[in-house]
N, C-alpha and C positions, 0 to 999 in steps of 0.2 A: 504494500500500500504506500506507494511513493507520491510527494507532492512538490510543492515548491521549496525554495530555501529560505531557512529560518525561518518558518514559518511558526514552530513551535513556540517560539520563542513573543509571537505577537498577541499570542490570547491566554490568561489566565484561567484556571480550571477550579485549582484552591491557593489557601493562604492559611499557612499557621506557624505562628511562632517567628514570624520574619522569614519566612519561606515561602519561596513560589511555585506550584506545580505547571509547569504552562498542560493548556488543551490537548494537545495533540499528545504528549506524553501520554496524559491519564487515556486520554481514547486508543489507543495504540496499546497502552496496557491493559485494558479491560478485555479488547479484541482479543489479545493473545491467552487472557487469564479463562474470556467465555469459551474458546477454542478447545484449553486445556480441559476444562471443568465438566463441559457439561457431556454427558454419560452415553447420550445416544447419537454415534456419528451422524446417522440423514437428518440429523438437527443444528449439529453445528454452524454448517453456511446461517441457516437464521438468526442464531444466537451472534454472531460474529457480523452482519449486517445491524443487527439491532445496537451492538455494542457501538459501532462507530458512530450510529445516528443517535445515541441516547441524551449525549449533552449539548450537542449543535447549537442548540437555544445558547449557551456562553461567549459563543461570538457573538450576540447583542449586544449593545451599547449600552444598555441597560445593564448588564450583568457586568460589565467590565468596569464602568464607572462604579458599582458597589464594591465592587475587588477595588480598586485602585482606593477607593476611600476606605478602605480597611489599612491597606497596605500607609497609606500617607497619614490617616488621623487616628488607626489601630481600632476603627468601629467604623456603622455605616446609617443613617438614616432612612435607608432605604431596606424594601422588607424583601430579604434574601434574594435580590437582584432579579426579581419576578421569575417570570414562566420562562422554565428555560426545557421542559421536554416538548413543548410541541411543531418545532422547530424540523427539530431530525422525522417528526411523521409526515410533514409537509413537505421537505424535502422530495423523502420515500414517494409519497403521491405522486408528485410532480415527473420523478423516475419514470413510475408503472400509471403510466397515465388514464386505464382502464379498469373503473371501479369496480368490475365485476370480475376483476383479480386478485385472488383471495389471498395473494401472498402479499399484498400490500397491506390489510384487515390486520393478520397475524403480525407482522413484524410491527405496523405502526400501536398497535394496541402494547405490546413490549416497551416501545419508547414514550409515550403518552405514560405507564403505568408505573415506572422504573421508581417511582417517588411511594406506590402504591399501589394496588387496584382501582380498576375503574368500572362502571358497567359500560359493555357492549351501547345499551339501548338503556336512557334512561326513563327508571321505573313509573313515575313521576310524569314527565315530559312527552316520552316517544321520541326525543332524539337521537339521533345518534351521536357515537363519542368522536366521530372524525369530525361531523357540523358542527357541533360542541368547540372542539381546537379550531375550528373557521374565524370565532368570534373572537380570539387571544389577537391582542393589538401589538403583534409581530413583524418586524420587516424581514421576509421572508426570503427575499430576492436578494439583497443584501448577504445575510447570513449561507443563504445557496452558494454566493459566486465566491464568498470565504474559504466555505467548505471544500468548494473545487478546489481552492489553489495549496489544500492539503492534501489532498488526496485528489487520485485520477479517478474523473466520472465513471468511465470505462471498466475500470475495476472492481468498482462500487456494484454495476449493472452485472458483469461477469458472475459475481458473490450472491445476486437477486435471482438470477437463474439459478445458480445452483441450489435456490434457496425454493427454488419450485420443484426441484425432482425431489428434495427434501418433504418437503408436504404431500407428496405423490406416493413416497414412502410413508409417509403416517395416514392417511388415509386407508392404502394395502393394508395395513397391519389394522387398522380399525377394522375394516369389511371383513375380514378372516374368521372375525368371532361375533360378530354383532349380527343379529337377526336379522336375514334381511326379506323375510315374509309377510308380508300383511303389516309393515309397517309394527311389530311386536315388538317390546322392550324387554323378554325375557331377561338379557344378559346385560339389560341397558340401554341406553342411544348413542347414537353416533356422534350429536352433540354433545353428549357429556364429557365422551371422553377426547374429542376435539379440547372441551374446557382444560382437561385437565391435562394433556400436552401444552396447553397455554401456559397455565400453571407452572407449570414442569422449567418451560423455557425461561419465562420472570423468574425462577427462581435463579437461575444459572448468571441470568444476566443482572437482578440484584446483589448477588452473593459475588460475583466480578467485580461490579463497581464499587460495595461495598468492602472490601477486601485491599484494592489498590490506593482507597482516600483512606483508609487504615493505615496501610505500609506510609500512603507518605506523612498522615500525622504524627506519629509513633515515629517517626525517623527511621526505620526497621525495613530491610528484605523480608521478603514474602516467606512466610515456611516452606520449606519445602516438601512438592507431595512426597507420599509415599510411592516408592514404585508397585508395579504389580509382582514382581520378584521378592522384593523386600514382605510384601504382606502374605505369600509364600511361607516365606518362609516364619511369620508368627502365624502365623495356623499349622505348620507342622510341629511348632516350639508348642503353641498350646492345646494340640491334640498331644503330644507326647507327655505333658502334665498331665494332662486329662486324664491319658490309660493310668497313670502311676497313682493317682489319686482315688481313684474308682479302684484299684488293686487294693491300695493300704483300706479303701472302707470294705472291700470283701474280704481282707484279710482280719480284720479286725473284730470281724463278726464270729462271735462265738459256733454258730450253725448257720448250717445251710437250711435256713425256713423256706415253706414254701412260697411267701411275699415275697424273697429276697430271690427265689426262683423264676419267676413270673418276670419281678421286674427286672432280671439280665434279659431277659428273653424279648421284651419289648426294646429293652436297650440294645439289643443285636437286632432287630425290624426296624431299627429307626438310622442305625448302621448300615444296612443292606442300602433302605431306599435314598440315603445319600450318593451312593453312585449311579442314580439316575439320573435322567436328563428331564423330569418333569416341575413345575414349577408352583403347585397348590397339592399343598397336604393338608389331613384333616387327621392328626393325634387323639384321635375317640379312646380314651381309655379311665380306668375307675380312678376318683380319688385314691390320693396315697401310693401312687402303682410308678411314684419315680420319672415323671414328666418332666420335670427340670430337666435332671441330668441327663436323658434318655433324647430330649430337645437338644438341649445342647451338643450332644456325640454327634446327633444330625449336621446341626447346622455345623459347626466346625469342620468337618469330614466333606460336607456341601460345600463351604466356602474353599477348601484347601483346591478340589477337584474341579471346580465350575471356578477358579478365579475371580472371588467376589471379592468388594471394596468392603464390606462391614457386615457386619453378624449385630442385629436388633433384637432384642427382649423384652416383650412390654405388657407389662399387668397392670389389672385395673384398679389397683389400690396401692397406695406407699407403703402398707403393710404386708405384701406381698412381696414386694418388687426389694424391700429390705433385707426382708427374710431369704430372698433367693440370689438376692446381689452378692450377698458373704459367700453361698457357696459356689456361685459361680466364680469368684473371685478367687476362692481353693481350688478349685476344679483347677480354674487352666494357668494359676501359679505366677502373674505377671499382672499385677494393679495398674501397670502402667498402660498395659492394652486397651482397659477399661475406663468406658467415663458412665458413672451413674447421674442422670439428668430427671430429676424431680425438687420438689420444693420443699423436703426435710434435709439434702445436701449442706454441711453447714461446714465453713470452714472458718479457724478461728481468726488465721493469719490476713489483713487483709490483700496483701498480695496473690495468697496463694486462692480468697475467694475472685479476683482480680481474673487471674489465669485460666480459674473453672467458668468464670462466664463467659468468657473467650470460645474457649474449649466450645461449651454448649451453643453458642451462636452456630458453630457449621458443623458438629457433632462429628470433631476429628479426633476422631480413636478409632478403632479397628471396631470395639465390641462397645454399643452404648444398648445400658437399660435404662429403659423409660416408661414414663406410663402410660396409659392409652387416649388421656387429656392430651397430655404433650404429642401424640402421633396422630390422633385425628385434628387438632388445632394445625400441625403443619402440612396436613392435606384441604384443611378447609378453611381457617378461619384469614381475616385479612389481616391480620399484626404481620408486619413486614420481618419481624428475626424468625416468625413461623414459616413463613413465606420462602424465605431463604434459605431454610435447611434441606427444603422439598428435595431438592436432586440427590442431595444425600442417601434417600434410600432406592437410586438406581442400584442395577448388580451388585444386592444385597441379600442375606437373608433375615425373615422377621419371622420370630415366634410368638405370636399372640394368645399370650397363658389367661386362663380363665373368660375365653373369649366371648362367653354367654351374659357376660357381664356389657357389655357394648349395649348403653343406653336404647331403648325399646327405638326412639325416636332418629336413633342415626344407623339404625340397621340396614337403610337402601345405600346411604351415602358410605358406609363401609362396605361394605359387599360390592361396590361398584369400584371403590377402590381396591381392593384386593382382586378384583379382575385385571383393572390399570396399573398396577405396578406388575402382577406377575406376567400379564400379556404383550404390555409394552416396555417395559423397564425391567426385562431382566431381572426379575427379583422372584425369590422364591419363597413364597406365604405358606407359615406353617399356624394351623388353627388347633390352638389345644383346650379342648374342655372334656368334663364326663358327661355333659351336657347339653352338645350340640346343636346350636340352633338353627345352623344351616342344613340342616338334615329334611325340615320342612322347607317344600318346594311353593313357591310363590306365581302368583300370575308375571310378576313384572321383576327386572333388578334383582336376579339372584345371584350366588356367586356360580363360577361356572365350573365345571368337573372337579372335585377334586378327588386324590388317589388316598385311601386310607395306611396311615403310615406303617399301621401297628393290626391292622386286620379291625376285625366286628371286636365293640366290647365286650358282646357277647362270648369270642372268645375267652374270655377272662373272669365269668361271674363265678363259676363254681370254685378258684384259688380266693378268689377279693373278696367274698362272701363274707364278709365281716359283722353286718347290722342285720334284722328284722323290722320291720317299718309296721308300727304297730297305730291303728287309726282310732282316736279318742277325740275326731271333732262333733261328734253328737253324742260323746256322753253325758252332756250338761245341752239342756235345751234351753236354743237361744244363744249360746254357748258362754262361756268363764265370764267370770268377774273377779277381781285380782285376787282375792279371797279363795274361790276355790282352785286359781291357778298356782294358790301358795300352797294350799292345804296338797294339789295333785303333786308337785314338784317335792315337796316334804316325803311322801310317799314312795316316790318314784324314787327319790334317794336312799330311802331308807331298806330297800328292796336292791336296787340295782348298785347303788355307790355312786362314788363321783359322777355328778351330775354339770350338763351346760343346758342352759335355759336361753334360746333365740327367740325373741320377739319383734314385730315388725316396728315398733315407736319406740322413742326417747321416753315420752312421757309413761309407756306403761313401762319399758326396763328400771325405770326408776322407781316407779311405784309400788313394782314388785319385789326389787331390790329393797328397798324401805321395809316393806311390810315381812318379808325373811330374815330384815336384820332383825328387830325382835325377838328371835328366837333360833340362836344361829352360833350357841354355846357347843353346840357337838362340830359345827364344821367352821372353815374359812371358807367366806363369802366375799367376791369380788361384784365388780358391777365394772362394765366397756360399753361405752357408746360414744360418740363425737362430740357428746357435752366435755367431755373431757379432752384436753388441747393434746397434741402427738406423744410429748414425753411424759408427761400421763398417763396417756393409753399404753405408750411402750413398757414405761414401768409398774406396773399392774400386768402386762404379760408377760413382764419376766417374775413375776411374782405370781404367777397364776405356772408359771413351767415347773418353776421350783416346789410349789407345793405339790403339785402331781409326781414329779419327779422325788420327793421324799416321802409318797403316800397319806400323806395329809388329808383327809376328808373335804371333799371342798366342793362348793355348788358355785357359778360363773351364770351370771344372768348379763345378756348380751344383747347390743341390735344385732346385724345382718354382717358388721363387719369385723366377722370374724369368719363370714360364713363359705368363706373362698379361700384355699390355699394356706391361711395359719395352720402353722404345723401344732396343733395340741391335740390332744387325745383322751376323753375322756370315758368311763365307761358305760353313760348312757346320754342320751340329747333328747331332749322336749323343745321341737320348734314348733311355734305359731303358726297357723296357719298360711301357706303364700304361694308361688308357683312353684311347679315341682321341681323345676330346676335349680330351688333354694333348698326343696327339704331334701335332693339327692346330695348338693353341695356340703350342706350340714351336717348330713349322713357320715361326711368324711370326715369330722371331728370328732367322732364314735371308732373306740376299738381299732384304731386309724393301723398300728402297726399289728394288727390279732393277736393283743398280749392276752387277753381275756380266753380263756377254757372255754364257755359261752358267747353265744353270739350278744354285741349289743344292740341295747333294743333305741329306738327312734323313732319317740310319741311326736305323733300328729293331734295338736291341739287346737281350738279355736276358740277366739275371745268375743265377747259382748260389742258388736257395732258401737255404742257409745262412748264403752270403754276403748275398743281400740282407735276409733275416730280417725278411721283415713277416708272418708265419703271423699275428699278433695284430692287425694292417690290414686287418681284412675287407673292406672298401671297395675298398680298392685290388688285394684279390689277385684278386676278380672282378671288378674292372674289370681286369687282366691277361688272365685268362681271356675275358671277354667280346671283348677287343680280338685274343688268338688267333683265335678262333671267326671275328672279321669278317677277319682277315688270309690265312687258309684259304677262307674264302669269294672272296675277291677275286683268290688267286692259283688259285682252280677257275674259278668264273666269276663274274669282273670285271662282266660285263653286269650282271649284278642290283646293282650299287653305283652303275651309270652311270660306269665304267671309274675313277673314284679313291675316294683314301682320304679325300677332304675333302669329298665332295656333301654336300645334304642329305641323298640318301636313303643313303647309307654311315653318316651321324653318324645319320639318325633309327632304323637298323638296329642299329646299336652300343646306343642308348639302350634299344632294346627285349628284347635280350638281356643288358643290365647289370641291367637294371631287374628282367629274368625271374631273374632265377641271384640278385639280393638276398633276394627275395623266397622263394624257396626253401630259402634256405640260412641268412638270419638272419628269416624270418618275415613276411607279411605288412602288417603298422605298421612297416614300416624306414624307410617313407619319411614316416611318421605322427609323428616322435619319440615314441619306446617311452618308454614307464617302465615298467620291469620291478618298484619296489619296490609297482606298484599291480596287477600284468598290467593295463596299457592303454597307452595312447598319450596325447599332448598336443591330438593334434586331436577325438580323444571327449573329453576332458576339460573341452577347451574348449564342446564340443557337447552331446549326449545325456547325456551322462556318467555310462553304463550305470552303471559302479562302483559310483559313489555313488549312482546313483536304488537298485539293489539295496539296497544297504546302508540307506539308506531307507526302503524297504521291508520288513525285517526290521525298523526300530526303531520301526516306525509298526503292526506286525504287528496286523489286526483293525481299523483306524483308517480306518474307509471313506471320509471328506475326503482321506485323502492320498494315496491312489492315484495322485489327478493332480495334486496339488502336492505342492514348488512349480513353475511354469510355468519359472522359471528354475534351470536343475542346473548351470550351469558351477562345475566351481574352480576359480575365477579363481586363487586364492591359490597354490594347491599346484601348477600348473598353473605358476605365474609364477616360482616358487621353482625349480622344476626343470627351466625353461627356461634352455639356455646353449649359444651358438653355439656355443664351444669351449671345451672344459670345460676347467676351472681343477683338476680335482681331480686330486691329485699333483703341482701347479707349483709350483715356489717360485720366486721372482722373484731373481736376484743381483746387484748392481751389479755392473762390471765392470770390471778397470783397464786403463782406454782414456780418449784426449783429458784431458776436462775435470773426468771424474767424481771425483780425488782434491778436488780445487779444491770441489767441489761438497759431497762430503761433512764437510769442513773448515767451511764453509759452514753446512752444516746442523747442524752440533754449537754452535755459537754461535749457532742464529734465536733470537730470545727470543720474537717476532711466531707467533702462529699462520697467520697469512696468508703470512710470511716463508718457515715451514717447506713448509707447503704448495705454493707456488712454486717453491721446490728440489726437491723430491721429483716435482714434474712435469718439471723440468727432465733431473733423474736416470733419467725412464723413457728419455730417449734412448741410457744407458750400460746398461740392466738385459737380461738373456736367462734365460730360462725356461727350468727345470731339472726334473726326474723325479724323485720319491724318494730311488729306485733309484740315481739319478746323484749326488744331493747326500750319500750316504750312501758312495758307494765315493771320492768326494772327502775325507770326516773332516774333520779339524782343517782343510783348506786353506779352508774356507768357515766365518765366524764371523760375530761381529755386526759393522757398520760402526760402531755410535756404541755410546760407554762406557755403562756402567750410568749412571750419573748424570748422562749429557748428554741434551739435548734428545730427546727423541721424542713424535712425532705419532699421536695418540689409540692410542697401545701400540703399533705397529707396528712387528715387528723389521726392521728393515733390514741385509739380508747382504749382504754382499763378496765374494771371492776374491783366495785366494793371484796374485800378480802372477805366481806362474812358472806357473800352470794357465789363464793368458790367453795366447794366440798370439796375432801378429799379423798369420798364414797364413792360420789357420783359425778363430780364436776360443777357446772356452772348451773346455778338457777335463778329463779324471778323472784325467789324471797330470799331473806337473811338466815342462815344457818347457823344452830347452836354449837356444831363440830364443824371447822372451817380451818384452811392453810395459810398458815402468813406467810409474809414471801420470807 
C-alpha cells in the first residue's frame, strides 16, 4: 500500500504524552494487525479494507485542528474532533458506486461502527445507516483526494475485489447448512448469521485499532502472538501433566470402585472422539460421573491435533467455574496457561490487577475459564471490550458445563451461536449436562447434529444409580407450609442422616432456616443463598465440607445455587418442587461418590403458593407444572419415561412440555429474547429485522431502490443494548459488613490513584449482594452511602452499605435489624 512522500508525517492520528502518532502509521498498523488477527482467511481482504478506511475522517480539518490544540495548549475545546468514521464509508461508496453491492453495506457498516455498533435500519426512523452518515457535515472530497495521495486508489479497489470472493465464501458456507426449503429457520436464517460474520469482523477490526492506540500510548511493542508451533507445543506440555495427574489420583485411590470405573471409561470416549474431525459434541452423562476432567482430556487432545488457538471453559455460576478452575489448574500443571475471567478474580497487587484486565480484554492465554455471562455478552451484547474479544473464540474449543443452565430466554440466540462458531469459525462446541436441553427438537433455531461424546446416559444408569427419587408433592394438600416442611425435613433427617434442603426462594430458605434453628441442638445447621455476598457463601461451604467430611450431623437448607456442579454430598436431598432438570441436578448432591451401602433417597416436595410466592416467576411456575404433568405420567405409566425420572427420554419429555406451556402462556419469542418495547425479539433483530425493514419501508414510501435495500437490517445497536443475561434493572448492589469489607472501604476513601480505587472496588465485589427496589426501600435509613460526600469516588459511582444489625451471619442481609448480627 504505497502513496506519496511524507505523507505520514502531515496528519495526526493521536497525541499523548508529547507524542505524535501521524495517520498513516496507525492505518498501516491496524491493516497489518486486522491481516494478522482475524481467524478466517476469505475474511481478511475485508477486514484489511475496513482497516484502512476506519479513521479517514482524521484528515478533516476539524480533527486536526483538535490535535494541534492539544499538542500547543495540552487540551482542546473542541468535542473529540467530531465525526471522524464516516468519512472512510463515503469514500468506500464513492469506490463501488452500485448500491446494490453488498460489499460496500458490509465493509462501510465496519467503518461507521468501529466506535461501536450501529443498526442497519433504524428502529425508530426506517432509515438507513448509510443516509444516516449522508447528513454528517463532512468534506468529503477533500478528505478523498488526501487519502489518494497515501495510498494508490488502485490498490484500494484491487483489496475491494478481493473482498467480494470473500463474501462469496461466506455466503457458500452459510447455504451448506441453513435450510433452504420453504423458507424454514430450522437451523436459523441466513440473516442471522450474515449478522454474526458482521460481528465477527468488528471484532477483528476493533481489537486492531484498539491494540495499536494501546502500543502507542503505553510506549510499548505489541506482544507478541503466539505461534501455532509454540501453542503445540503447550498442549503436549499440558496433556503430559494431564496423564501424570489423573495417574497420581488413580493411584491414590484406595480401590478400584465401580464410579471410578465408569468414569475412566467415559474419560477414554471422550479420548477416542478427540481424534475426530467433527465439531458439536453433546457430553450427556450423570452427575458426578467426572465431566471436568473427562472434558478436558477432550479438549486438550482436540486442540493439540486440530491446531487450535484456545481451549474455553465456561459455567454458569462462579461457584462452579471456582471449584473446577483449581482443578483444572492441577490437571494441566502450568497457571500460566490459564487466565480465569469472572468477577470474584481478585488480585491484591494493583499492578498485577492492572495486567489481569489487560489479559481479559483479548482473552490471551491458551486456556480461559469463564462464565457463561461473560461468553454470551461477547457474542451479543454491544459493550465494545465484549465486542472485541469475539474473534477470540475462532479455532477454538469450548466446553459449556452445566449447559441446561443457559437462561430459558436466550436459548435460540445460543443454539444459533453454537451453530456459528462450530460451522463457521472453526471451533469445536462441547455441550455438557445430565440434562440436556437440546435433546428436545424445536420448530425453529435449533442446534444442529450433534455427535454424543460418551454414548446414551443410558449407558450408565445401572453403575450411577446412586438416588431413588421419592415423590411427597401431594402429601400435604394444597401443599407445605414452613411448619410442616420443618416438621418433614426433621424426619427425613432423623431416618436418613445428613440432610440438604433446596428450595426455590430466598424468603422461604430463610424462613425455614429460622424456624430449624430452634431446635437444631443435635445437628449443625447452615443456610446459602445470594443474601449472602460470595465470601460468605464461600465460607459457609467450606464449612459445610468440613462438617460432612468429619461426620458431623448437619442439615444445609439452600436456594438453587448449589444445585449444579458443587461438589458436596450429602446423604439425602428434599428439593422443592421445580423443573426436572433441577431435581435430577440436585439429585447429584445425594450419595454423589456411593459412599452410602443404600441408595439415597431425593424427596420431591411442594410448598403452599402463598408461601412460596413466585406467581411473578413465570419460568419457574411452569416449569413446576411441567414437572407435575411428567410426575403423573411416570406414576401412570413409568414405561413411556423408561421407568425413571433421570432418562433421556423423561428429561427430553419434560423439555417438550416446559417448552409447550412457555410458549402458550408467555408467547411464542420466549425463547427468542422478547422485546416487548419493539413487539419483536433479539433473534429477528439480529436477523430479518421485520420491525425495522417495515419501518423502512414507510420512510422510503414510493422509493422503488429500497424495497430491497439495504441487504443488511440487523440492529446490531439496539439489539446489543437490550441484551442482558440477567437483568440488572431494579438491582442495586450493597456492600456488606462481613470479613474485610470495613478495611476495604476505609481503603477506598483514601485511593488518591485511579487505578488504586479501581482495584478496591473489584476487591469489594466479593463483600456486595444484590438488592430489589422494593427491598432497599423497606430497609430506609439502614442503607446509605459508604464514602462521604467529599471522599474519593470513582467516575460518580455511589457506593452503598448497610446497617451492620440488617447483616446476619445465619443468613445474610435483611429488611429488618437482627438480634445476632457481624460487625465488620
Amino acid at each position: 500500500m504505497k502513496g506519496g512522500e511524507n505523507v505520514e508525517e502531515k496528519y495526526i492520528a493521536h497525541v499523548y504524552d508529547g507524542r505524535i502518532q501521524g495517520l498513516k502509521e496507525h492505518l498501516d498498523n491496524v491493516f497489518t494487525l486486522a491481516g494478522d488477527n482475524c481467524p478466517i482467511s476469505y475474511l481478511k481482504p475485508i477486514v484489511k479494507v475496513a482497516a484502512l478506511l476506519h479513521d479517514d475522517g482524521k484528515i478533516g480539518q476539524e480533527f486536526q485542528d483538535y490535535m494541534r490544540d492539544i499538542i500547543n495548549l495540552g487540551y482542546s475545546h473542541k468535542n473529540n474532533g467530531g465525526d471522524h468514521s464516516t468519512a472512510g464509508g463515503k469514500i468506500l461508496e464513492r469506490m463501488v458506486n452500485s448500491k446494490k453491492d453488498v460489499i460496500r453495506e458490509v465493509i462501510g457498516n465496519l467503518v461507521y461502527s468501529h466506535h461501536g455498533l450501529k443498526d442497519c435500519i433504524d428502529m425508530e426512523s426506517g432509515e438507513t445507516l448509510s443516509d444516516k452518515r449522508n447528513k454528517s457535515e463532512i468534506d468529503v472530497d477533500y478528505i478523498e483526494k488526501c487519502f489518494y495521495e497515501m495510498y494508490e486508489k488502485n490498490d484500494i479497489k484491487k483489496l475491494a475485489l478481493e473482498s467480494c470472493k470473500g463474501l462469496r465464501e461466506e455466503y457458500k458456507n452459510i447455504n451448506s447448512f441453513v435450510n433452504k426449503e420453504n423458507d424454514l429457520d430450522v437451523w436459523g436464517s441466513r440473516d442471522f448469521y450474515e449478522g454474526m460474520y458482521e460481528r465477527l469482523m468488528l471484532s477483528v477490526l476493533i481489537d486492531s485499532d484498539w491494540s495499536d492506540t494501546a502500543s502507542f500510548s503505553d510506549d510499548e511493542s505489541l506482544s507478541k502472538k503466539i505461534s501455532q508451533d509454540e501453542l503445540d507445543d503447550i498442549w503436549e506440555s499440558c496433556i503430559m501433566n494431564f496423564n501424570e495427574h489423573m495417574a497420581r489420583i488413580e493411584h491414590s485411590s484406595s480401590k478400584k470402585s465401580v464410579l471410578n470405573i465408569q468414569r475412566n471409561r467415559i474419560s477414554n470416549l471422550c479420548y477416542e472422539a478427540s481424534k475426530e474431525e467433527f465439531n458439536r459434541y453433546r457430553l450427556t452423562v450423570p452427575t458426578g460421573s467426572g465431566k471436568t476432567y473427562s472434558s478436558l482430556r477432550f479438549a486438550l487432545n482436540r486442540a493439540l491435533n486440530s491446531h487450535k488457538s484456545h481451549i474455553f471453559y465456561v459455567a454458569p455460576y462462579n461457584s462452579i467455574l471456582e471449584q473446577n478452575a483449581d482443578e483444572i489448574r492441577s490437571a494441566i500443571g502450568n497457571d500460566g496457561y490459564v487466565l480465569e475471567h469472572h468477577c470474584n478474580v481478585i488480585y491484591d497487587d494493583v499492578e498485577d490487577d492492572a495486567n489481569y484486565r489487560k489479559l481479559t480484554e483479548r482473552w490471551s492465554r491458551p486456556i480461559i475459564l469463564t462464565t457463561a455471562v461473560q461468553m454470551l455478552n461477547t457474542l451479543f451484547s454491544d459493550n465494545k471490550s465484549c465486542i472485541r474479544r469475539m474473534y477470540s473464540l475462532c479455532n477454538s474449543v469450548i466446553i459449556f458445563d452445566e449447559v441446561q443452565a443457559v437462561p430459558m430466554k436466550c436459548t435460540d440466540l445460543f443454539n444459533l451461536a453454537v451453530n456459528f462458531l462450530s460451522q463457521c469459525c472453526n471451533t469445536t462446541v462441547v455441550l455438557c449436562s445430565a440434562t440436556q436441553p437440546s435433546l428436545a427438537v424445536k420448530d425453529e433455531n435449533n442446534i444442529l447434529q450433534c455427535n454424543e461424546m460418551a454414548g446414551k446416559i443410558s449407558d450408565y444408569v445401572k453403575e450411577f444409580k446412586r438416588v431413588e427419587f421419592v415423590d411427597e408433592s401431594e402429601s400435604v394438600k394444597g401443599g407445605m407450609d414452613i411448619e410442616n416442611l420443618k416438621t418433614f425435613v426433621l424426619n427425613v433427617f432423623k431416618s436418613n442422616g445428613n440432610t440438604l434442603v433446596i428450595v426455590n426462594t430466598k424468603a422461604v430458605a430463610r424462613k425455614l432456616y429460622q424456624a430449624l434453628d430452634e431446635c437444631c441442638d443435635d445437628f449443625e445447621l447452615y443456610h446459602l443463598s445470594t443474601n449472602m455476598c460470595p465470601e460468605h457463601r464461600d465460607d459457609t461451604l467450606n464449612k459445610i465440607r468440613r462438617s460432612l467430611k468429619e461426620c458431623v450431623p448437619t442439615i444445609c437448607v439452600s436456594t438453587q445455587l448449589v444445585e449444579a456442579g458443587v461438589d458436596l454430598s450429602f446423604d439425602c436431598v428434599v428439593r422443592s418442587l421445580t423443573g426436572l432438570d433441577g431435581i435430577v441436578q440436585a439429585a447429584g448432591r445425594c450419595n454423589r461418590h456411593k459412599e452410602k451401602k443404600n441408595l439415597g433417597k431425593v424427596f420431591i416436595v411442594k410448598m403452599k403458593q402463598e408461601v412460596e410466592n413466585i406467581g411473578r416467576m413465570k419460568e419457574m411456575l411452569y416449569a413446576q407444572e411441567a414437572c407435575e404433568d411428567l410426575l403423573r405420567i411416570f406414576k401412570g405409566t413409568p414405561e413411556r419415561l423408561d421407568y425413571a425420572l433421570d432418562t433421556q427420554t423423561a428429561i427430553k419429555k419434560y423439555y417438550e412440555i416446559y417448552q409447550s406451556k412457555l410458549k402458550i402462556n408467555l408467547g411464542e419469542n420466549v425463547m427468542k429474547y422478547p422485546v416487548p418495547d419493539y413487539d419483536t425479539d433479539i433473534v429477528e433483530m439480529l436477523g430479518r429485522n421485520k420491525v425495522g425493514n417495515n419501518q423502512k419501508n414507510r420512510h422510503y414510501v414510493g422509493v422503488r431502490e429500497m424495497t430491497e435495500l439495504p441487504h443488511l437490517k440487523q440492529a446490531f445497536e439496539t439489539a446489543g443494548k437490550k441484551f442482558e443475561v440477567i437483568s440488572e434493572d431494579g438491582k442495586n448492589s450493597i456492600i456488606v459488613p462481613y470479613g474485610d469489607s470495613g478495611i476495604l472501604i476505609e481503603a477506598l476513601s483514601k485511593a488518591k490513584k485511579t487505578s488504586d480505587a479501581k482495584s478496591i472496588l473489584r476487591r469489594l465485589q466479593r463483600y456486595t449482594v444484590q438488592v430489589s427496589d422494593v427491598f432497599k426501600e423497606r430497609c430506609g435509613n439502614a442503607i446509605y452511602p459508604a464514602l462521604e460526600r467529599n471522599a474519593y469516588s470513582v467516575f460518580d459511582i455511589k457506593i452503598l452499605t448497610i446497617s451492620s444489625s440488617y447483616y446476619s451471619e445465619k443468613v445474610g442481609i435483611t429488611d429488618e435489624p437482627q438480634n445476632t448480627f457481624m460487625n465488620f
